[in-house]
MIKE-54638 format. One record per atom (N, C-alpha, C): residue in one letter; x, y, z. Coordinates in steps of 0.02 Angstrom, whole numbers, plus 50000, padded with zeros to 5 digits. Layout:
<recs>
AXYZ
...
</recs>
This chain:
<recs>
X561265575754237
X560905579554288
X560525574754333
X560545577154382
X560275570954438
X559495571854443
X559145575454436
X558505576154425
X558275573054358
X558765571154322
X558485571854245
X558255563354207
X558185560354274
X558105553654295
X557835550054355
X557525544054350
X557455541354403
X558055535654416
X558325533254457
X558765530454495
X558505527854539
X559065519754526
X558715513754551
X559065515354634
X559415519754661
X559515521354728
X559235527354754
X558565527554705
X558395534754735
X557875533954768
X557415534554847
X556895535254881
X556295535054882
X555755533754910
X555185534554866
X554975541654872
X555255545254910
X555045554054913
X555365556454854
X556185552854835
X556335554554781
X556035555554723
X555995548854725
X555675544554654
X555155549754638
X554335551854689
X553755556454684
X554065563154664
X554635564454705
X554625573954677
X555045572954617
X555555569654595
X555665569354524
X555205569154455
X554525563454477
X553985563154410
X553495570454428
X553505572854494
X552955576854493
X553355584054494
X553805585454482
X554215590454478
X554625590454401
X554815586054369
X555165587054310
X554865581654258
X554295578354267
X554055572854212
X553695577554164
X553945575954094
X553555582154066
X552965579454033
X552485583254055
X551515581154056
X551485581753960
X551025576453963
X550875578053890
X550075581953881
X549905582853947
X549265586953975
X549025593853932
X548285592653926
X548105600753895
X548685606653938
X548625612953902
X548695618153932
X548355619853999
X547765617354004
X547375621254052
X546825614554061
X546475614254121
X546115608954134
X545535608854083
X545295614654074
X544815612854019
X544935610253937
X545455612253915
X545785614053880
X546035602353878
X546365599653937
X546445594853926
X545805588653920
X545295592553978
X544655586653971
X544355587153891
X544405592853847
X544165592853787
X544435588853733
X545195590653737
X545455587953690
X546195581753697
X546145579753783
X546595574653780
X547115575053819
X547585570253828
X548405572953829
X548645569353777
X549295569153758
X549775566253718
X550205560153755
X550015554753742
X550365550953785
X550915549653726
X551115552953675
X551865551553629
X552305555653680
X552305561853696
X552785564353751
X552485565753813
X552265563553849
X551975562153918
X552625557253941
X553175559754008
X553795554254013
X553215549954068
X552825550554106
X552525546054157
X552285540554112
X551875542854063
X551815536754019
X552215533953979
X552605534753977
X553425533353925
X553505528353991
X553645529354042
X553935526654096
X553305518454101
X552745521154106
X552305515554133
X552415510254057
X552505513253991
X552565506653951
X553085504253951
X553555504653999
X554185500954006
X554115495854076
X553975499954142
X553705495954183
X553265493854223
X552545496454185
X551935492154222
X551895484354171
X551525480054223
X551655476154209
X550665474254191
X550635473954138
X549955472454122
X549595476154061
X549475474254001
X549545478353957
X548725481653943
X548325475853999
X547685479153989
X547635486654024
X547715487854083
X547845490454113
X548375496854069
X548605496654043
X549195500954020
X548785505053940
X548315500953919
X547835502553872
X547415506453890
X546925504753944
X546435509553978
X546625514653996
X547405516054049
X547735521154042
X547765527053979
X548035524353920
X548145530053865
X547505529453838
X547035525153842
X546285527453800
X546005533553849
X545865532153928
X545805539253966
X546105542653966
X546865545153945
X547125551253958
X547235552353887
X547095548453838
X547165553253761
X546465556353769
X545655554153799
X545255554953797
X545015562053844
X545445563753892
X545275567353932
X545015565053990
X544955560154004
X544625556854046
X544975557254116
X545805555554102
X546225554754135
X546575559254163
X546875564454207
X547005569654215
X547945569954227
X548235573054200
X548975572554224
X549225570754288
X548975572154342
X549005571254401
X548895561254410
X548275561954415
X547975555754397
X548565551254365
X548925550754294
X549355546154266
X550185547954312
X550255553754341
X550715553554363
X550895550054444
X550285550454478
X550275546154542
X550235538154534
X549985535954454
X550035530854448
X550815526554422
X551105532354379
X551795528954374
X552205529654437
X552115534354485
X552575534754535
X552535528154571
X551945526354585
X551665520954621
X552105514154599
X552055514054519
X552395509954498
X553385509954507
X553495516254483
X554335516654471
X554615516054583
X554025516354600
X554135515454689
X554405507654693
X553645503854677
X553845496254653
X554615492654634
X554735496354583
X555255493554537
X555885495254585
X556125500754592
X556535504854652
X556395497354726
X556085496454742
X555925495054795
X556275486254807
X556015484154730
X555865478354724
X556745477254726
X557105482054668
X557955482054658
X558265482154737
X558005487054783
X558345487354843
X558375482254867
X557945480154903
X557795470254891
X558235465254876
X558145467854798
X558475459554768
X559545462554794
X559645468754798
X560165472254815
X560405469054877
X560095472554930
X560265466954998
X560405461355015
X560265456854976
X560305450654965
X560785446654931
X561215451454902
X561875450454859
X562375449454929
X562825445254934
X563255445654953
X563945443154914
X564535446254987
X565515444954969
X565425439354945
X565125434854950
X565235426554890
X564705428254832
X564075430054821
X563865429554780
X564475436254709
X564745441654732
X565145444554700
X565485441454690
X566085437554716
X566695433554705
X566605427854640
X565975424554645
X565695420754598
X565725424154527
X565415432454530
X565115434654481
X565755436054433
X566155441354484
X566895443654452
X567435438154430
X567265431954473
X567745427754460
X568165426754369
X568735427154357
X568875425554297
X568835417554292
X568405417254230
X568275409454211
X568535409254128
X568625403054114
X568655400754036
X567995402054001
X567935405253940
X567225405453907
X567145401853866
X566665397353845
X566495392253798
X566665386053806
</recs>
C-alpha cells in the first residue's frame, strides 16, 4: 500500500500527510487522558521512525522521557519526525542527482570477485 510507508521518492507534502495522516500515535486517548498518563513510544511509528533516523541520541532520549511523560504531545513528536524523514528524503534526492551514465556503468559493470 502506498500510504503504508514513507518513500525515499516521496515529497515533503508527501512525506507530512503520510506521518500525520496514517503514523499510528502511541498518544493518550484524549488530551487529558495523554498529559496524565503518557504516550507509548513501544508503538508510536513517528518514534519508531526517529530511532532509526535522528541522528543524536541525546536528543532522541529527551524526546521519549517527554512523551512517555506527557510532556510531549503527539502532534509535537510527529512534526518532529516529519522534519527529520524530510531531511533524509531530501538528503537521498541529492546524493540521487548526482549519480550519473558512468557512475552506473562502473556500478553494473561485470567484474572478477576476489
Amino acid at each position: 500500500e502506498k500510504d503504508g510507508a514513507v518513500y525515499l521518492d516521496d515529497d515533503d507534502k508527501e512525506v507530512e500527510r503520510k506521518i500525520r495522516r496514517y503514523a499510528l500515535s502511541g498518544g493518550g486517548m484524549s488530551l487529558e487522558e495523554h498529559k496524565k498518563f503518557g504516550g507509548n513510544t513501544e508503538v508510536d511509528v513517528s518514534f519508531q521512525y526517529l530511532k532509526v533516523f535522528l541522528e543524536g541520541d541525546e536528543e532522541l532520549e529527551d524526546i521519549k522521557k517527554r512523551y512517555e511523560k506527557g510532556e510531549m504531545l503527539t502532534g509535537e513528536l510527529k512534526k518532529r519526525c516529519i522534519e527529520v524523514l524530510q531531511g533524509v528524503v531530501k538528503e537521498h534526492r541529492r546524493k540521487k542527482s548526482e549519480v550519473t551514465q558512468e557512475t552506473m556503468d562502473q556500478f553494473m559493470a561485470i567484474r572478477k570477485l576476489g
